[in-house]
C-alpha positions, 0 to 999 in steps of 0.5 A: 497534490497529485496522489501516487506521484513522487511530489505527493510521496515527498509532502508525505515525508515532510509530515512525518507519516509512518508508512506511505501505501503505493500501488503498483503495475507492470506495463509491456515492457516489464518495468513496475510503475506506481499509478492506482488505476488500471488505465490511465486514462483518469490521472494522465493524458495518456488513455488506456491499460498501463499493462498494455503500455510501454516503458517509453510511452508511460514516461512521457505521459504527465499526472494532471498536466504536471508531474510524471509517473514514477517508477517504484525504484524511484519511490524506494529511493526516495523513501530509504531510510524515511519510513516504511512502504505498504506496496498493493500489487494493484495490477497482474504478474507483479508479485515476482518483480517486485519480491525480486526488487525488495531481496535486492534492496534487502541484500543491499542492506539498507532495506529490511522485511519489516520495512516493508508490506505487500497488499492486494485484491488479487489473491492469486499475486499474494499466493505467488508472493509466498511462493517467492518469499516466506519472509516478506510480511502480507497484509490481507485487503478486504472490503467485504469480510474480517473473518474470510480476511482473517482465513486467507491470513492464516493461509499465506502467513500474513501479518495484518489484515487492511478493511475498509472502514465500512466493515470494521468494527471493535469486536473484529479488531480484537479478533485479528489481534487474538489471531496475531495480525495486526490491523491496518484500516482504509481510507479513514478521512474524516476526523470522528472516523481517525478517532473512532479507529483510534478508539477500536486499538487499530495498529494504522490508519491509511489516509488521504490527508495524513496530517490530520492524525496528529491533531491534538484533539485526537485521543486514544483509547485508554 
């Protein structure tokens, strides 16, 4: 199934996962869509930048020929009330619009903080994001180093740090939860890695295929 699609986000909820991690862009016209890539050429049968884009065009364009792309009004009303949502700010000027999205949902009550985390590459968009919000909670993205992920944190206030599976290790999660941060790690597939993740105490798993963290053969660390 087609990932950040509204499909895929149903078959998520249907498993029970915790959190469903989205990534977001702001197209010409100002609306916020969820697609992972910065163009769309990939995924769609549109071609290029989707900040370049308007509303119109990327409402007409199909994922794999068959589903649309959402916009992230759509995926907020279809996941309240369900699970949590970790939004990576994958594309630029997205902080603003979606902090003043996420106090709307909150101030319409049906929404609170901790239901939601904001993630990103662009250490400027999570500056801003601080800037807009002291509240809302900010996981640190990082595939190159836990210590300098572990420094921006304390920097913005954050409340997690997101590695890559290719930089963790038990010694720098123990080090993040010294630190107050929690650990949520990525994209962690294989079943020797969801284990070893469970091992190293890891507070989540971000995984393409979240049915296999339930395994029962999976245990954890006691």
């Amino acid at each position: 199934m087609a990932e950040n699609t509204l499909e895929s986000i149903s078959k998520a909820l249907e498993i029970g996962v915790d959190l469903i991690e989205i990534d977001v862009h702001k197209c010409a016209s100002g609306e916020l869509w969820i697609l992972h890539d910065f163009t769309l050429d990939r995924t769609t049968n549109g071609s290029g930048e989707i900040a370049k884009r308007s509303a119109e065009e990327i409402a007409s364009l199909k994922v794999e020929g068959r589903y649309k792309i959402p916009l992230l009004t759509e995926v907020l009303d279809l996941i309240e009330g369900r699970c949590d949502i970790n939004i990576e700010l994958k594309g630029l000027n997205t902080a603003g619009p979606v902090c003043r999205l996420i106090a709307k949902k909150i101030k319409a009550g049906k929404w609170t903080y901790s239901n939601f985390i904001i993630s990103s590459f662009q250490k400027n968009e999570l500056f801003k994001v601080r800037q807009y919000d002291e509240q809302v909670p900010i996981g640190i993205l990082s595939k190159a180093s836990v210590p300098e992920a572990i420094e921006l944190a304390k920097k913005l206030h954050a409340s997690a740090i997101h590695p890559s599976l290719g930089i963790i290790t038990r010694d720098n999660v123990k080090r993040c939860h010294e630190e107050n941060l929690k650990v949520n790690v990525w994209t962690v597939n294989e079943y020797n890695d969801i284990q070893r993740m469970l091992e190293f105490g890891v507070d989540g798993i971000i995984s393409d295929f979240p049915d296999r963290l339930n395994q029962p053969f999976l245990k954890l660390n006691p």
